[in-house]
VEXDREN-2710 file (C-alpha; in Angstrom, 1 decimal):
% VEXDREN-2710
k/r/px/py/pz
1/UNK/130.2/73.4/19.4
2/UNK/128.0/70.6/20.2
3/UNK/126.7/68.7/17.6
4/UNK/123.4/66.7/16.4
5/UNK/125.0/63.5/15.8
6/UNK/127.9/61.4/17.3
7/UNK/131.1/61.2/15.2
8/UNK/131.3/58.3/12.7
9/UNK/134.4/56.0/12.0
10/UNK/135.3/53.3/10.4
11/UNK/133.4/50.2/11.5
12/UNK/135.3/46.6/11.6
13/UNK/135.8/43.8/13.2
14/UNK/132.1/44.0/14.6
15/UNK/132.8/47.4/16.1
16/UNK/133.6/50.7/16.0
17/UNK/137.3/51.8/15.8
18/UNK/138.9/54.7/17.4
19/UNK/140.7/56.8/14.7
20/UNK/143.7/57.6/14.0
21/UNK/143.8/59.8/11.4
22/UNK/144.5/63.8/11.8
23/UNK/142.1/64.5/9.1
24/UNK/138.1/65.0/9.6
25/UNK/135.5/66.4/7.8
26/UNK/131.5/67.7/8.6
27/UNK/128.6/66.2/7.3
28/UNK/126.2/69.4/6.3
29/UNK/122.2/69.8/6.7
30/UNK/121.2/70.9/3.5
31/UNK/117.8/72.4/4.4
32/UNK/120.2/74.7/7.2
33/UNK/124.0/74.6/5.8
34/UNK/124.9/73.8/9.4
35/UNK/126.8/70.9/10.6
36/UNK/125.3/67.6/12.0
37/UNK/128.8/65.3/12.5
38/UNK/132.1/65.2/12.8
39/UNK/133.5/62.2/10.4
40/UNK/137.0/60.9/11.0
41/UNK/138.4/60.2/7.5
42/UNK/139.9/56.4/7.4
43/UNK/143.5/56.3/6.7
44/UNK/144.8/53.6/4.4
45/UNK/146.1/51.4/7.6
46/UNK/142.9/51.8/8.9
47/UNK/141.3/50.4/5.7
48/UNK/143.7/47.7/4.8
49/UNK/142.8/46.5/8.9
50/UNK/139.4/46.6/7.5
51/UNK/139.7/44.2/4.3
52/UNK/141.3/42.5/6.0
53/UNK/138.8/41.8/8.9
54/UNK/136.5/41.0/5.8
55/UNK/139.2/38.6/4.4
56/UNK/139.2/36.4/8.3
57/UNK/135.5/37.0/7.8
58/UNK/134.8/35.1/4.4
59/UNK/135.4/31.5/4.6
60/UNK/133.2/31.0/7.3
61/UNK/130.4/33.0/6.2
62/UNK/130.4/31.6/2.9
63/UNK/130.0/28.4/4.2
64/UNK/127.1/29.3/6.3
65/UNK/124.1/27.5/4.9
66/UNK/122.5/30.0/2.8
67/UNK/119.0/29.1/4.6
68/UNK/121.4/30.2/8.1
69/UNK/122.0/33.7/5.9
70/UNK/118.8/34.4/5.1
71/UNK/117.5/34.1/8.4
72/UNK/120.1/36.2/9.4
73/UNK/119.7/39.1/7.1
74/UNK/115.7/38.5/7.6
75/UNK/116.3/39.7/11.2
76/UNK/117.9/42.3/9.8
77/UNK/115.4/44.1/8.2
78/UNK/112.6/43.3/10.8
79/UNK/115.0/45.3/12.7
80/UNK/115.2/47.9/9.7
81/UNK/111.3/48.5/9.7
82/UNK/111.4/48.6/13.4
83/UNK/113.4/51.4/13.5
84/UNK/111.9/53.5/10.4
85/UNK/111.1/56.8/12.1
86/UNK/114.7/56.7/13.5
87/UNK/116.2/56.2/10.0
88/UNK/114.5/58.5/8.2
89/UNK/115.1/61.1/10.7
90/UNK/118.8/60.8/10.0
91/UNK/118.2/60.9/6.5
92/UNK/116.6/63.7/6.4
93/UNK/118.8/65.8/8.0
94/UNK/121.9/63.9/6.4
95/UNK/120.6/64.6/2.8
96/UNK/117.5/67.7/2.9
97/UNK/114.7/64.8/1.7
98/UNK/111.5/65.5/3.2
99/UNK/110.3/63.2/6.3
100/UNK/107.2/62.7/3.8
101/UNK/109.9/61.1/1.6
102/UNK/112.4/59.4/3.5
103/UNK/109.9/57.8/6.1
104/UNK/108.1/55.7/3.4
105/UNK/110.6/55.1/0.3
106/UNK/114.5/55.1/1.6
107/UNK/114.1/52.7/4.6
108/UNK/111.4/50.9/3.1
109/UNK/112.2/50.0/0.3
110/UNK/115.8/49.1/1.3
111/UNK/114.6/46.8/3.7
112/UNK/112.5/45.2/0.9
113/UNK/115.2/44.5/-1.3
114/UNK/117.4/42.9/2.0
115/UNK/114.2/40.6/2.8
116/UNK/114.2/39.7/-0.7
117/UNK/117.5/38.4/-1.4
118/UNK/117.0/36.9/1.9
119/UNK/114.4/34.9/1.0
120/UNK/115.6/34.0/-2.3
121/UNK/119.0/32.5/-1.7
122/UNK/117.3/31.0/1.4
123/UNK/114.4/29.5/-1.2
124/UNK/117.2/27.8/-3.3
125/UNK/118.6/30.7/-5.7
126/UNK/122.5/30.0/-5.5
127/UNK/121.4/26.8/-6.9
128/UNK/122.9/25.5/-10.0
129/UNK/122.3/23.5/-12.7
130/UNK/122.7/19.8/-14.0
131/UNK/123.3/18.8/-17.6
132/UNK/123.1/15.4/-19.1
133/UNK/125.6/15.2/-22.2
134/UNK/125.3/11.4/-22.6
135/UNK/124.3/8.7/-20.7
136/UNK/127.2/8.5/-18.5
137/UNK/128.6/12.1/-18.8
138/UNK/126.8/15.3/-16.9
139/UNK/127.9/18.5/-16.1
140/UNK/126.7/20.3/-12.9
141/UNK/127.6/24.0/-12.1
142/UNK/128.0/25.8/-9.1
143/UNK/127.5/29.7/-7.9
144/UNK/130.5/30.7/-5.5
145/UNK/131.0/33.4/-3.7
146/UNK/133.3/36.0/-5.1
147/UNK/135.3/36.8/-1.5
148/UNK/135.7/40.5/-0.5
149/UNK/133.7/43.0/-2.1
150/UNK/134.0/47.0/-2.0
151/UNK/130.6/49.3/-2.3
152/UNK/131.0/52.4/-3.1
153/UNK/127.9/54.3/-2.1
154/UNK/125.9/57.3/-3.2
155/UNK/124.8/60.5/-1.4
156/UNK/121.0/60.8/-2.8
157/UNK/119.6/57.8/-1.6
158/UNK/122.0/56.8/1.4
159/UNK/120.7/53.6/3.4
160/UNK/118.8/52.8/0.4
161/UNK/121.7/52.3/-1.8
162/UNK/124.1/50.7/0.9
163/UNK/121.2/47.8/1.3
164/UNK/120.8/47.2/-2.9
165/UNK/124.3/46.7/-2.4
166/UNK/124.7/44.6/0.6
167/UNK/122.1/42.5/0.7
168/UNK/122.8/40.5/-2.5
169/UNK/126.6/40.8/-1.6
170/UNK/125.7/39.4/1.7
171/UNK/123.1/36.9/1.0
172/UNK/125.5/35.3/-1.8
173/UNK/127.9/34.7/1.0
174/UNK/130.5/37.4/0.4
175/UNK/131.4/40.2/2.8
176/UNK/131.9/44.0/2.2
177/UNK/133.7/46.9/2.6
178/UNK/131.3/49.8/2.2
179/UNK/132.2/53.6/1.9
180/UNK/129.6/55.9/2.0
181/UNK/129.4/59.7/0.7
182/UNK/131.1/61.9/2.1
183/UNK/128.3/64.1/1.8
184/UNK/125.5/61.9/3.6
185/UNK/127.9/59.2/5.4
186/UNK/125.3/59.1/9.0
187/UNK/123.5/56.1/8.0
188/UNK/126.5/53.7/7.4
189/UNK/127.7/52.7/11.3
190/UNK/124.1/52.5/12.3
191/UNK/123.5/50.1/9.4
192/UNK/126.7/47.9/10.5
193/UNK/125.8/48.3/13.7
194/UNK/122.2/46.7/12.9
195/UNK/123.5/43.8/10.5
196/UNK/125.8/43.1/13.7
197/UNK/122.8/43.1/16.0
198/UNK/120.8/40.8/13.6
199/UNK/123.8/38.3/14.0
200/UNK/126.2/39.3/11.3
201/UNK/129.7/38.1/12.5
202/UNK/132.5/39.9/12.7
203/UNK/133.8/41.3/9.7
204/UNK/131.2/40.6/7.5
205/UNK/130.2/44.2/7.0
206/UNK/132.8/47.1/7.1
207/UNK/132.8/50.7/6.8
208/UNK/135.7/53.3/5.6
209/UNK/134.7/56.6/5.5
210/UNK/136.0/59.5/3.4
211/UNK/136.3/60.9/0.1
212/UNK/137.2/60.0/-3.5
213/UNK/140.9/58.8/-2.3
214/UNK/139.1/56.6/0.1
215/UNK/137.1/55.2/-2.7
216/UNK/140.4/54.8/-4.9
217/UNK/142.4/53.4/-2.7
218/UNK/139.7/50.3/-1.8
219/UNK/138.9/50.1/-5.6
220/UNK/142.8/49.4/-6.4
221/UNK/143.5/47.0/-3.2
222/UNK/144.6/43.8/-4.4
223/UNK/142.2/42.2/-1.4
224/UNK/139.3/43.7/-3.1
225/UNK/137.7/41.3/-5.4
226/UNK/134.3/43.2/-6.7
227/UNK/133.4/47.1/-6.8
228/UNK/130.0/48.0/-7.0
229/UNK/130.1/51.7/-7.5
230/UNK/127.3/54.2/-7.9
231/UNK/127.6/58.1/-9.0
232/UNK/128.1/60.3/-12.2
233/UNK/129.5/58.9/-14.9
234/UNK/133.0/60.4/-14.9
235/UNK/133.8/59.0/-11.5
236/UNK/132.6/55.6/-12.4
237/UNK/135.0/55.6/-15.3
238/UNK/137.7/55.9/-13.2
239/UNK/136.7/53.6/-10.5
240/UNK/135.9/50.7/-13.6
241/UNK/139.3/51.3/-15.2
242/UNK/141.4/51.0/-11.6
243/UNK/139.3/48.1/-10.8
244/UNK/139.7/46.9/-14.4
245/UNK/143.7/46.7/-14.0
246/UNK/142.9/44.1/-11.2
247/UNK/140.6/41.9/-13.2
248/UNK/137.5/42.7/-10.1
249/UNK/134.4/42.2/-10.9
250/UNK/132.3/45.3/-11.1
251/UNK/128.6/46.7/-11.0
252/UNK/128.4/50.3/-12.1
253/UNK/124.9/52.1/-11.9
254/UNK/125.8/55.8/-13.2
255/UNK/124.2/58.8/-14.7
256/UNK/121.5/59.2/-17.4
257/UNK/119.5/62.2/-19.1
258/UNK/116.2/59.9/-19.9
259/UNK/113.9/60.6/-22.4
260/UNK/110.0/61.0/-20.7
261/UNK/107.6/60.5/-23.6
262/UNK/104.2/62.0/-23.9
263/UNK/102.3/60.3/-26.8
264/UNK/99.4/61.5/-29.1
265/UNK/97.0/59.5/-27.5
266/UNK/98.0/59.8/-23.4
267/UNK/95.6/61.1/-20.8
268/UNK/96.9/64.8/-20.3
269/UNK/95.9/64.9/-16.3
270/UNK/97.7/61.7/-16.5
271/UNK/101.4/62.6/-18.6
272/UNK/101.6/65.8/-16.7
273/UNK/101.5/63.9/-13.0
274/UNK/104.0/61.6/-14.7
275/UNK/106.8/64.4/-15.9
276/UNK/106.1/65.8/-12.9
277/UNK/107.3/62.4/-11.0
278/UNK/110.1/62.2/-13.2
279/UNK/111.3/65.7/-12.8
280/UNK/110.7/66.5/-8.9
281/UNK/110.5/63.7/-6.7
282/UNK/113.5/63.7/-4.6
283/UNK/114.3/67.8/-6.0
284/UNK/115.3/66.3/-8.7
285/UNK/118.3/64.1/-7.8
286/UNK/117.5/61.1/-9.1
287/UNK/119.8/58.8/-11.8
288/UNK/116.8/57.6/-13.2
289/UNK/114.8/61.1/-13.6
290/UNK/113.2/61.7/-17.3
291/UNK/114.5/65.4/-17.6
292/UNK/113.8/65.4/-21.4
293/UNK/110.1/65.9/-21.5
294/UNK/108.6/65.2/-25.1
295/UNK/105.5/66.5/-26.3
296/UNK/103.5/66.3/-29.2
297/UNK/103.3/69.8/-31.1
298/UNK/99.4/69.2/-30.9
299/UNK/99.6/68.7/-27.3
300/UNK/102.0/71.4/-26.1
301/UNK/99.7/74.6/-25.1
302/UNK/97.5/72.3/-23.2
303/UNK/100.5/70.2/-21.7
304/UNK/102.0/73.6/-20.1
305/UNK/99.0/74.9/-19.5
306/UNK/98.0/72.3/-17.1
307/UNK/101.6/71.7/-16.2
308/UNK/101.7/75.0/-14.3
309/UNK/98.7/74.5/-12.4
310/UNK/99.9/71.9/-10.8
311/UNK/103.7/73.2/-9.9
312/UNK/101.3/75.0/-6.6
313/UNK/101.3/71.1/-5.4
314/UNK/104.8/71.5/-5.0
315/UNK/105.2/72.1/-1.5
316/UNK/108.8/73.2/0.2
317/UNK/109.0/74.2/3.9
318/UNK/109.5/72.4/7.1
319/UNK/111.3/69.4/6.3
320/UNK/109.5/67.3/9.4
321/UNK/105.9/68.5/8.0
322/UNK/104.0/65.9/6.1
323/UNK/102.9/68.2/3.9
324/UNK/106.2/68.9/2.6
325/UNK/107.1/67.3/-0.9
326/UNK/110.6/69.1/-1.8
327/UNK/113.7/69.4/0.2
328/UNK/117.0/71.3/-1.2
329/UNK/119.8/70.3/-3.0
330/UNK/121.9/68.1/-0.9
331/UNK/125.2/70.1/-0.3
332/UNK/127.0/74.0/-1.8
333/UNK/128.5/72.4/-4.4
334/UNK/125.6/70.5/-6.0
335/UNK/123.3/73.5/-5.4
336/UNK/126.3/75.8/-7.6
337/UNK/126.6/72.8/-10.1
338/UNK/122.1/73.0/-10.7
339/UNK/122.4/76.9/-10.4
340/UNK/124.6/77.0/-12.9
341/UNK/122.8/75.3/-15.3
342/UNK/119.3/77.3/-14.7
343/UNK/121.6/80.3/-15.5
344/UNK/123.0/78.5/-18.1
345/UNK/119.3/77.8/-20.2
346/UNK/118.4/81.3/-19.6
347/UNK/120.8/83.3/-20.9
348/UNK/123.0/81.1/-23.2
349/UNK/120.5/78.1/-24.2
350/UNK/117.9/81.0/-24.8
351/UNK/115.4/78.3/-23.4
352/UNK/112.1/79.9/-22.6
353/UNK/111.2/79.7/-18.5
354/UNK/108.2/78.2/-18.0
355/UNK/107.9/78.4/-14.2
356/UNK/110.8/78.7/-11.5
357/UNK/114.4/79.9/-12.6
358/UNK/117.4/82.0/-10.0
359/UNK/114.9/83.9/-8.3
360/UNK/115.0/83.0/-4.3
361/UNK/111.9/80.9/-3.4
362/UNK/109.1/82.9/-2.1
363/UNK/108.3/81.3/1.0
364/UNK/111.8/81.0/2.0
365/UNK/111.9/84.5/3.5
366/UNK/108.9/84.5/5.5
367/UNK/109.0/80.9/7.0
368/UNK/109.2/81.2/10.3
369/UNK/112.8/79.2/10.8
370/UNK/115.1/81.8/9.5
371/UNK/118.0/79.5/9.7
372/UNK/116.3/78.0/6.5
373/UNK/117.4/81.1/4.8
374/UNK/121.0/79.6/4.2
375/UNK/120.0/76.3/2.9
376/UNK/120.5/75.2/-0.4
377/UNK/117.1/76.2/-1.7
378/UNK/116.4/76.7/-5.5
379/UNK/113.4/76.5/-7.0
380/UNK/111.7/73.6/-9.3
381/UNK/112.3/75.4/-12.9
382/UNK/110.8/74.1/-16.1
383/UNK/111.9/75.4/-19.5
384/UNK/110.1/75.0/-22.5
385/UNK/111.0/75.8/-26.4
386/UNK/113.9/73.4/-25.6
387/UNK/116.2/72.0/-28.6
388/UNK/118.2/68.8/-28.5
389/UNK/121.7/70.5/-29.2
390/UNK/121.4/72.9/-25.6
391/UNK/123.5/72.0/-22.9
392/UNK/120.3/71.9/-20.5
393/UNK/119.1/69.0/-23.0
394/UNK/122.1/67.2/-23.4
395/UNK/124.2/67.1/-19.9
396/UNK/122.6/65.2/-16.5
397/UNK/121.9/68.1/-14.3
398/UNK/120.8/66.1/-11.1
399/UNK/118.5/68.5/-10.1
400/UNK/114.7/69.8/-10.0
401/UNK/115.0/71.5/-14.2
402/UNK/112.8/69.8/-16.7
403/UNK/112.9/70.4/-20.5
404/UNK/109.9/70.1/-22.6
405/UNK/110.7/69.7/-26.0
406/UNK/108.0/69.2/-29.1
407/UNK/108.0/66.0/-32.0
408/UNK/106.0/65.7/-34.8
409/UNK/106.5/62.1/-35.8
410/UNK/106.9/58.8/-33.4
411/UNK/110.1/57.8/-35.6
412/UNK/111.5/61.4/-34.6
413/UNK/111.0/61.1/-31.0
414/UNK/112.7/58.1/-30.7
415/UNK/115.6/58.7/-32.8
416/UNK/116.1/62.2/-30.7
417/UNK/115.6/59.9/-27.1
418/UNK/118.2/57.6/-28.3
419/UNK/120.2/60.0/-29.8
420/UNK/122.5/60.6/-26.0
421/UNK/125.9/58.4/-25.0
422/UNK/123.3/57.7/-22.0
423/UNK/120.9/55.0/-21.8
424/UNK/120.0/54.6/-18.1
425/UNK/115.9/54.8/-18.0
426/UNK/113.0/55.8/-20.4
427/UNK/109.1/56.1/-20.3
428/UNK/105.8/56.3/-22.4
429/UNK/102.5/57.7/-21.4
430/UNK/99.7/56.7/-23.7
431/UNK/96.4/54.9/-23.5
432/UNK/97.1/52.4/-26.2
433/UNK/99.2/49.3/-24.1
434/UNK/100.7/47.5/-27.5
435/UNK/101.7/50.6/-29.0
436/UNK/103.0/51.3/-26.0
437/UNK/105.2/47.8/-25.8
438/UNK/106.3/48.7/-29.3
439/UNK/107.7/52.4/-28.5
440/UNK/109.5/50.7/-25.3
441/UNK/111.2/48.2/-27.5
442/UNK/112.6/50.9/-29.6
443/UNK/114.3/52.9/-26.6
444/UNK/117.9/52.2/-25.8
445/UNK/117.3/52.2/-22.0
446/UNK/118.1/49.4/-19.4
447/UNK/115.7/50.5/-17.0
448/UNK/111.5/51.4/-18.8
449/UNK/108.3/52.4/-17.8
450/UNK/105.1/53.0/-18.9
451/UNK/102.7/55.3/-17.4
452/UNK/104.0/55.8/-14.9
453/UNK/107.7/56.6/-13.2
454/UNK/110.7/56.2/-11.0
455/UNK/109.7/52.6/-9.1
456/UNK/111.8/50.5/-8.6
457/UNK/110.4/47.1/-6.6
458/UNK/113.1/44.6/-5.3
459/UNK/111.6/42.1/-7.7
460/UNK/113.1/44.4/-10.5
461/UNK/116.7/43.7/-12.6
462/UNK/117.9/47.5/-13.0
463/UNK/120.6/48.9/-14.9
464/UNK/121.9/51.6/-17.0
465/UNK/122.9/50.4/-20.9
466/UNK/125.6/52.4/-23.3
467/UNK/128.0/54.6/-20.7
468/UNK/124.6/54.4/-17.9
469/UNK/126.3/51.9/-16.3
470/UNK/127.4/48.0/-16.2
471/UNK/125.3/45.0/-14.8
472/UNK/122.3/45.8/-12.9
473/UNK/121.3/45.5/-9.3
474/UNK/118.0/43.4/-7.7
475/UNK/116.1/40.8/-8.9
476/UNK/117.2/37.3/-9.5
477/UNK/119.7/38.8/-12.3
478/UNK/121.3/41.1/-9.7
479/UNK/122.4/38.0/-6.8
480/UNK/124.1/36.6/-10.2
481/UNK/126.3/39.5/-10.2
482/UNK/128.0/38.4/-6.6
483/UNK/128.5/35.1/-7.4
484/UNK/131.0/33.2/-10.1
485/UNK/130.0/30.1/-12.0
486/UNK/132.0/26.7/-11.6
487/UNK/131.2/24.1/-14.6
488/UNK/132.3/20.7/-13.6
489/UNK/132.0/17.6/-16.1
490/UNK/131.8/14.2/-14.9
491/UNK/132.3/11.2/-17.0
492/UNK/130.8/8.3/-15.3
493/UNK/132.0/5.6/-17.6
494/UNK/135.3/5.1/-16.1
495/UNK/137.3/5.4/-19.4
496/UNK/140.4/8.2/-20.3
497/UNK/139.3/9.6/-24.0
498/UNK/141.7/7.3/-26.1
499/UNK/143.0/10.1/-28.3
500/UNK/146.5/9.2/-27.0
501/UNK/146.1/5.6/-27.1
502/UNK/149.1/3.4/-29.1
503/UNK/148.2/2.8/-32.4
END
């Protein structure tokens, strides 16, 4: 059988290695179930020849002038934008998004965050900073590269996530070993093979492909000396404690089940587009998606009311048609897992379906490309009567299923939004801006909005608080988390401290 793509295999040394590993797995389209690729699982040689083409790699990149980087990672993503259509292509086969989607966020947007870190330790930002103590005593400090890092990537936003990790790894002066889903792993050699274009040396950027052993075995490797891991919330306990017996530096980004709140006063047109945002963009499978939707009592008949009007501007179908705005669930497993749970609010939550639910999707068996008809299609289901003790409320279900809930009191709403081991993202929709600032202040969330949802600009510190994560990724606070701090203090007087000195 003929596939789409080429095979994919580990990347080092500035190329791409032949495997030699028995075992091999296929990357699946979503929108088809069929197979795109065949991936050649890296074997733990294989990877140790890869860390270590990262270690030869290191010193010399790190002492690259930073300005040398940038321009470096610069070309980079002009060659990123360049090759957009291309990209996104992949992507959407690789992970079900719509073109409409992955031509103008995933590429984009991951380019924007490379050109940014480019430009800001090219504009001085691994500068540190000079102290005067006393007249003749200063202390300076330095930011230092860490050495070899591991990222450890996500399946929903593919090329998107390997650059928030890269480029600040990269730009800091460190190099990386990167490991991509095994579910959407297309994007990673043609992403090494870009950097190596740009003028990346050898070595600087890696790729292992495989699963979760994969994963573990680069997390544990004594040559590692960061993981920056994003997934659920389980996995990135593991991968924190094994790195945590090494003493590595880690980012986690992981789960959440974030709290979207309507206030009295908001715009209804205005909420409902928000939840919407927050519930459907992406079918769902997003970290940072505000599935608990809270309403005012007063507002609730005209909130659903309006709500289900506008679930006809959902539009599935062909996944190349600009029209299209929803894609299916990105492999068997994850469309079981959301199923599941949609069964799960109907008949044991006793939640009330408000639109959606198991039924096969309408247009699904008339379109004209029958092979559609095995995808992993599901519908975008809303519930409603939803209390904060079902498990449809209370556990991430990374997929297209909102759940309205009603308040009475503002002190109420924001006890129930806090009230989750999860603390990743939170939002207000309301027309007055200070009461606005002080709901926000009250929500234990690392990443907020206010009317409005889901963007994330490079410019932008992001990360999860309580078990949503550790650290955050972009902005100037996220180039700090690939770098260590050296204090030196420098006494200028020319004396030894006399503490010892004969009596």
């Amino acid at each position: 059988m003929v596939l789409p793509y080429s095979p994919r295999y580990a990347y080092y040394n500035g190329k791409l290695q032949s495997s030699t590993s028995a075992s091999s797995f296929q990357t699946i389209d979503p929108s088809t179930s069929q197979p795109l690729a065949n991936i050649h699982t890296t074997t733990h040689s294989a990877t140790d020849a890869a860390i270590s083409s990262a270690q030869k790699a290191f010193p010399a990149w790190s002492a690259t002038p930073p300005t040398e980087r940038a321009r470096i990672l610069q070309k980079a993503a002009a060659l990123l934008r360049a090759r957009n259509d291309e990209l996104a292509k992949t992507e959407t086969h690789d992970t079900g998004k719509p073109f409409s989607e992955t031509s103008t966020v995933d590429i984009v947007t991951g380019a924007d965050v490379l050109e940014y870190f480019a430009n800001l330790v090219g504009g001085g930002g691994l500068n540190g900073e000079t102290i005067q103590l006393r007249p003749n005593a200063w202390v300076y400090t330095t930011k230092n590269a860490l050495g070899v890092c591991a990222g450890i990537g996500a399946w929903n936003y593919p090329i998107q996530i390997a650059l928030w990790k890269s480029a600040p790894c990269l730009a800091a002066g460190n190099t990386m070993v990167y490991k991509p889903s095994e579910f959407t792993p297309l994007h990673s050699t043609v992403l090494a093979e870009i950097y190596s274009e740009a003028g990346v040396p050898p070595g600087v950027f890696n790729v292992v492909q495989g699963a979760g052993d994969v994963g573990a075995y680069l997390t544990t490797h004594p040559g590692v000396a960061k993981v920056s891991f994003t997934g659920q919330v389980s996995t990135g306990q593991k991968v924190a404690g094994s790195a945590a017996t090494g003493m590595k530096y880690v980012t986690m980004e992981l789960g959440g089940k974030s709290a979207c709140i309507i206030l009295p006063d908001a715009d209804v047109e205005q909420a409902v587009d928000g939840a919407m945002m927050a519930n459907f963009f992406s079918t769902g499978q997003v970290c940072t998606n505000g599935t608990r939707v809270f309403v005012p009592e007063s507002m609730k008949i005209q909130f659903e009311k309006k709500l289900v009007k506008k679930m006809a501007h959902i539009r599935a179908g062909d996944l190349f048609d600009l029209s299209t705005n929803f894609g299916p669930l990105v492999s068997k497993p994850h469309f079981d897992k959301v199923i599941s749970y949609i069964k799960h609010g109907i008949r044991a939550d006793k939640a009330t379906l408000l639109y959606g639910g198991l039924e096969t999707p309408a247009w699904l068996a008339k379109h004209e490309k029958q092979e559609y008809r095995s995808g992993y299609w599901v519908q975008p289901t809303v519930f409603t009567d939803c209390t904060d003790e079902m498990r449809i409320v209370q556990e991430e279900i990374f997929g297209p299923v909102m759940s309205i809930l009603t308040y009475k009191t503002i002190d109420e709403v924001v006890a129930r939004a806090n009230a989750t081991r999860l603390g990743l993202a939170a939002g207000v929709f309301t027309q007055n801006l200070n009461f606005a600032h002080q709901v926000i202040g009250r929500l234990e969330a690392g990443i907020t909005w206010v009317n409005t949802w889901g963007e994330s600009p490079a410019e932008m510190s992001v990360g999860g608080w309580k078990m949503s994560g550790v650290g955050v990724e972009n902005g100037k606070k996220g180039l700090e988390a690939w770098v260590r701090n050296k204090s030196t203090l420098v006494d200028m007087a020319g004396e030894v401290p006399t503490v010892f000195a004969k009596l």
